[in-house]
N, C-alpha and C positions, 0 to 999 in steps of 0.2 A: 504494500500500500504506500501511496506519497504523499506525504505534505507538502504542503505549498508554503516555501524559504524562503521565498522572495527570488528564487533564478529563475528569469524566464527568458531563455532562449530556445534557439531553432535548435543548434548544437546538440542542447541539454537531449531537447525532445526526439531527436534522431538516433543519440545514442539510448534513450530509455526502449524506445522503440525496438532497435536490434538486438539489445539483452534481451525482450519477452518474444519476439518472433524467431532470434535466429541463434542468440548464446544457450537461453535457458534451453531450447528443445535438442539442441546436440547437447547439450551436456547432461541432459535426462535419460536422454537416447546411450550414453554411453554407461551411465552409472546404472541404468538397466542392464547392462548388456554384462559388463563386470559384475556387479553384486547380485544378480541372479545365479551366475555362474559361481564366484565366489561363496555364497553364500549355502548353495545346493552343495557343494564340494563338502565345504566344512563342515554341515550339518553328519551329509552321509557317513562323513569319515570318522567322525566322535558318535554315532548311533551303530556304525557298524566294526569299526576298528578300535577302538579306543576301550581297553578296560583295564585296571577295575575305573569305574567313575566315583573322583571326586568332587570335591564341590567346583574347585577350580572348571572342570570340564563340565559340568551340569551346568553352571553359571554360562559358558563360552557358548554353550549350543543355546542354551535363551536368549542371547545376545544375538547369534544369526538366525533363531528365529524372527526375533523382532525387525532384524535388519533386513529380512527377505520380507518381511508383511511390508514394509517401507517399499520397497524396492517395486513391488507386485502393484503399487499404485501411482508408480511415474507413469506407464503410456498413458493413462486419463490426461496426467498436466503436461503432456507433450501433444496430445491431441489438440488439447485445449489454446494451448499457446503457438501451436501452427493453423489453427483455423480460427482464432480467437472468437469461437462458441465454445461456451459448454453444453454437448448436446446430450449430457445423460441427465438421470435424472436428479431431483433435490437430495433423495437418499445416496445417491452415490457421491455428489458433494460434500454432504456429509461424513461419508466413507471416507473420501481422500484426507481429508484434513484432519479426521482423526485418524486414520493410518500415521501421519506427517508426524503431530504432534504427538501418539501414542508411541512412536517408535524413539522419537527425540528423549520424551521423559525414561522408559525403558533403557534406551543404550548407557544413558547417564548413570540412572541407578545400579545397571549390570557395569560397566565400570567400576562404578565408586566402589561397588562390593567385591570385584577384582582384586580393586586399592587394599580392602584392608584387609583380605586373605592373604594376598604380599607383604603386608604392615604383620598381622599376628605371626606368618609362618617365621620374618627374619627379628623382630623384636621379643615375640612369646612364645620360642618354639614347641614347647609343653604344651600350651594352649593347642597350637596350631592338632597335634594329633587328634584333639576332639572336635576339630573341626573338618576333619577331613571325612565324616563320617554321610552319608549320603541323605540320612535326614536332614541336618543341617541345609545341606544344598535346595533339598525340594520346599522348606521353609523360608530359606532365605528369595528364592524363584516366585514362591506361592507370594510373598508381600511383595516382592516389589510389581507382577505383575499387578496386583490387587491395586495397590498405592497409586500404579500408572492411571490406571483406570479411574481411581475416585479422582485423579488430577486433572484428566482430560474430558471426564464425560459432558461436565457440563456446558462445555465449549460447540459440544456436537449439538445443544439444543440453542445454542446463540447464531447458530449460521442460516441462511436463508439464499435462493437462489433465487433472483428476478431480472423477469425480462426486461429489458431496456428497448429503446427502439431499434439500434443497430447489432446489440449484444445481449450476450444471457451476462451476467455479472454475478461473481459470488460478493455477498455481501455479509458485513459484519454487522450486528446487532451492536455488539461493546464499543466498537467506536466510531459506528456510523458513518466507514470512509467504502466506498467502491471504486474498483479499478473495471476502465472498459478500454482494451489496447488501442480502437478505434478514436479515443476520445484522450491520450493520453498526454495530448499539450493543454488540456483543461488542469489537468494535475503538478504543471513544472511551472 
């Protein structure tokens, strides 16, 4: 989304322009193409190779789970930013944006708990043996999933899709800005 800074040039609006029609969609296009594959790889390879599982490794596979649900909803915003419609429906706007944001809060939390299974195993090594124990991991999995959720749901009921004359426009409820790539020197 833009505010309006006070720049208003032709400049500005030609480079906003080529970021939403012609940087974001190749570079959606590519990070599909990579962490699809990346992702399918490392899943397969810690579900099927990888034992005994500890937490480290149950944690790692949650982490490409969430990063593949991300991933599974760029062609929508590559669709969307090379025909600058959205022509699916409200529900799947929905969809996107919470895939976006559920996978952002999730990699964060599946890090951070990376962090401090690195943190106990070279600081508390005693510690670390009871945590390597596989309950541990499916608890520590079950919250942060859960936590993503209670963080992201309610964002999924502030989004609204409406038609404009020239575009479909996701729009936000919270801060009342829409983008329509059609109309995007109204914004600089």
């Amino acid at each position: 989304f833009f505010l309006t800074v006070g720049l208003y040039s032709d400049q500005m609006s030609s480079m906003l322009v080529y970021f939403f029609l012609v940087f974001l969609p190749v570079m959606y296009g590519i990070i599909f193409a990579v962490g699809l594959l990346g992702n399918l790889t490392s899943i397969i390879i810690y579900v099927v190779r990888l034992r005994p599982w500890k937490i480290n490794s149950v944690i790692m596979v949650n982490l490409a789970l969430a990063d593949l649900q991300y991933v599974l909803s760029l062609p929508f915003l590559v669709h969307y930013y090379i025909t600058e419609d959205w022509s699916f429906s409200d529900a799947m706007c929905r969809a996107v944006r919470f895939g976006f944001h559920f996978n952002l809060y999730c990699s964060i939390l599946f890090l951070a708990c990376l962090s401090v299974c690195r943190y106990v195993v070279v600081v508390h090594p005693l510690r670390a043996v009871q945590m390597q124990r596989k309950r541990w991991a499916v608890v520590v999995c079950l919250a942060v999933w859960l936590i993503a959720l209670l963080e992201v749901t309610p964002m999924v009921f502030m989004l609204t899709v409406e038609k404009t004359a020239n575009n479909i426009t996701l729009t936000s409820r919270i801060i009342n800005l829409s983008l329509s790539l059609r109309n995007l020197g109204d914004y600089v």
